[in-house]
C-alpha positions in Angstrom: 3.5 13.4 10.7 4.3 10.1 9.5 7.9 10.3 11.9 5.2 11.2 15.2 3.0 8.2 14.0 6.1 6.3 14.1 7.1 7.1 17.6 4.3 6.8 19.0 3.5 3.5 17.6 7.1 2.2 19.3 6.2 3.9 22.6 3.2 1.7 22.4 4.9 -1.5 21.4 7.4 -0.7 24.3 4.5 -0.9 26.7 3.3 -4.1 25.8 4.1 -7.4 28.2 6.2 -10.4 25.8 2.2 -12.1 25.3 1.1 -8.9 23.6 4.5 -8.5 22.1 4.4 -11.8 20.4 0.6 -11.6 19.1 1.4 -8.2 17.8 4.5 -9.9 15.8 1.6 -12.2 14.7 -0.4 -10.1 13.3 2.1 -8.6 11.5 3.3 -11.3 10.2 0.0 -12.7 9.1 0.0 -9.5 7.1 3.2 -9.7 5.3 2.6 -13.4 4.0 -1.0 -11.9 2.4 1.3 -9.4 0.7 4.0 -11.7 -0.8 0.5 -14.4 -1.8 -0.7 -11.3 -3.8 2.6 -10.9 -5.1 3.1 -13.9 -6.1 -0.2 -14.1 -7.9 0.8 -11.6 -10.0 3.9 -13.5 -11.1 1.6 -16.0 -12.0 0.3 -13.5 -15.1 2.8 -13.0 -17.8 5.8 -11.2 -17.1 5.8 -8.8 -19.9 2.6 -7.6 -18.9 3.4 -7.5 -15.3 6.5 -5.3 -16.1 5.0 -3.7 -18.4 2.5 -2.4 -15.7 4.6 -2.0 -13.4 6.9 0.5 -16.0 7.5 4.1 -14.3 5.8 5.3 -17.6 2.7 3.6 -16.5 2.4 4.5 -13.6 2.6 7.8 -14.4 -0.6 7.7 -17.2 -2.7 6.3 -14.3 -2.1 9.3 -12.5 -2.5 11.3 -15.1 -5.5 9.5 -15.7 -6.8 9.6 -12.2 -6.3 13.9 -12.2 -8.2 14.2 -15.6 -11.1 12.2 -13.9 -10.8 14.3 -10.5 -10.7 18.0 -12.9 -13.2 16.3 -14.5 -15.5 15.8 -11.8 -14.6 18.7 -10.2 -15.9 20.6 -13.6 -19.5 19.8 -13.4 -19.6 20.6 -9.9 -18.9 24.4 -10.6 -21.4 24.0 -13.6 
């Protein structure tokens, strides 16, 4: 899925004239520097409890966390 959404999205760039090239390149851009802004923010916090957050072990207890609440949920529904 994600491979055909890929190729089509580079037949479509390969249509575009160098204008709509460029704004596209923009855009993108534009989006990229938001993301390293909100990185950066985060840096701001302290480090032990951004890496501590960001530790494979907690990621994995949101998850967990997020599937209890879903079963959860998903439990008083069939009550």
């Amino acid at each position: 899925m994600v491979k055909q959404t890929n190729q089509t999205i580079a037949s479509e760039l390969s249509k575009l004239n160098e204008t709509e090239t460029s704004a596209v390149a923009g855009y993108i851009s534009q989006l990229l520097s938001k993301r390293i802004s909100k990185q950066k923010e985060n840096f701001s916090n302290d480090d032990l409890i951004v890496s501590l957050a960001d530790a494979y072990e907690n990621q994995r207890a949101r998850q967990v966390f997020e599937w209890e609440k879903i079963r959860r949920q998903n439990a008083q529904r069939s009550v």
